[in-house]
Every structure is written in structure tokens, then in C-alpha cells.
C-alpha positions in Angstrom: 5.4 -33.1 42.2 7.4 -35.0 39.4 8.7 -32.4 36.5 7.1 -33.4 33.5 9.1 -33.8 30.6 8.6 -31.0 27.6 6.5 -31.8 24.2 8.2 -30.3 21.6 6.8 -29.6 18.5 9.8 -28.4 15.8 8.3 -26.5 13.0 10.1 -27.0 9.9 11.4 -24.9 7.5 9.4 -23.5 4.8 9.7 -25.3 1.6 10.1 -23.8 -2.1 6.8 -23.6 -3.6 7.8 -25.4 -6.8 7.6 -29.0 -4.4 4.9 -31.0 -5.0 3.2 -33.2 -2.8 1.5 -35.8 -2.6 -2.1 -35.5 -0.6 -4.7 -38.6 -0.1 -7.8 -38.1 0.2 -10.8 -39.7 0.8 -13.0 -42.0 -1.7 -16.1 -39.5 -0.7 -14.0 -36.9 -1.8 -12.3 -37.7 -4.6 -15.7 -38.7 -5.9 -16.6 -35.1 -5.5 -13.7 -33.9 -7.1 -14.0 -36.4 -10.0 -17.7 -34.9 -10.5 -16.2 -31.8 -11.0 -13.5 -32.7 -13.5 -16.3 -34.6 -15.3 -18.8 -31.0 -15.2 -16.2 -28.7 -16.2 -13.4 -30.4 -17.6 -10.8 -28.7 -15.3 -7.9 -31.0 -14.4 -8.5 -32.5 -10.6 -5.2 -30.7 -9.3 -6.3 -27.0 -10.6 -10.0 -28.1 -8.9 -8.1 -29.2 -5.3 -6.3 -26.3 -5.4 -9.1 -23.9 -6.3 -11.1 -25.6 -3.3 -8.0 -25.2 -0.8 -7.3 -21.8 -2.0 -11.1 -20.7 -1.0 -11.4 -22.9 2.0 -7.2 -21.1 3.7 -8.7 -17.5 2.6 -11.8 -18.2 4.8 -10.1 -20.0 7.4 -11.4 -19.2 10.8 -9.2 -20.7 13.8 -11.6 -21.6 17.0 -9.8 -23.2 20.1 -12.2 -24.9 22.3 -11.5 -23.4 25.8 -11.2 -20.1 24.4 -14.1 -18.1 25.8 
């Protein structure tokens, strides 16, 4: 049997936290997001990363396979 050649992944380096960047998202879900600014008058960066915030704390990793 031929060797396969290796996937690598390299994980880089963890940033500083004072870089931004830049995320797209989805018309469906900056629509959300603008609903929100609009209800509470929060700017759309403190709502995004309110939401990611909540969504990372309560993070649950399944891998399919796994039983």
C-alpha cells in the first residue's frame, strides 16, 4: 500500500487581544443583529460580541463517530 502523504494543520500563534477583525456575516443575520441595535440601542459590535460570548461559554463539542 502507497504511504499517504501527511495533512498538516499548523495552528497559529495566539494573537494580542487588542486586534480587531473583521467577521462577515450573513444578510439573515445581520438583520437580526440590526433589530437588536434598533430595540436597545446597543452598538452592533458590543451586541456580536455579547452573542459570541454566551454562544463560546455554552459551547458543547460533538464529533460524529464518537459513540
Amino acid at each position: 500500500m502507497a504511504k499517504k502523504d501527511p495533512f498538516v494543520l499548523r495552528v497559529p500563534q495566539p494573537e494580542p487581544s487588542y486586534r480587531s477583525r473583521l467577521v462577515r456575516l450573513d444578510n439573515r443575520t445581520i438583520i437580526k443583529v440590526i433589530d437588536v441595535k434598533q430595540r436597545t440601542g446597543l452598538p452592533m459590535n458590543e451586541i456580536i460580541a455579547k452573542c459570541v460570548d454566551f454562544a463560546l461559554d455554552r459551547l458543547v463539542i460533538e464529533r460524529t463517530g464518537d459513540d
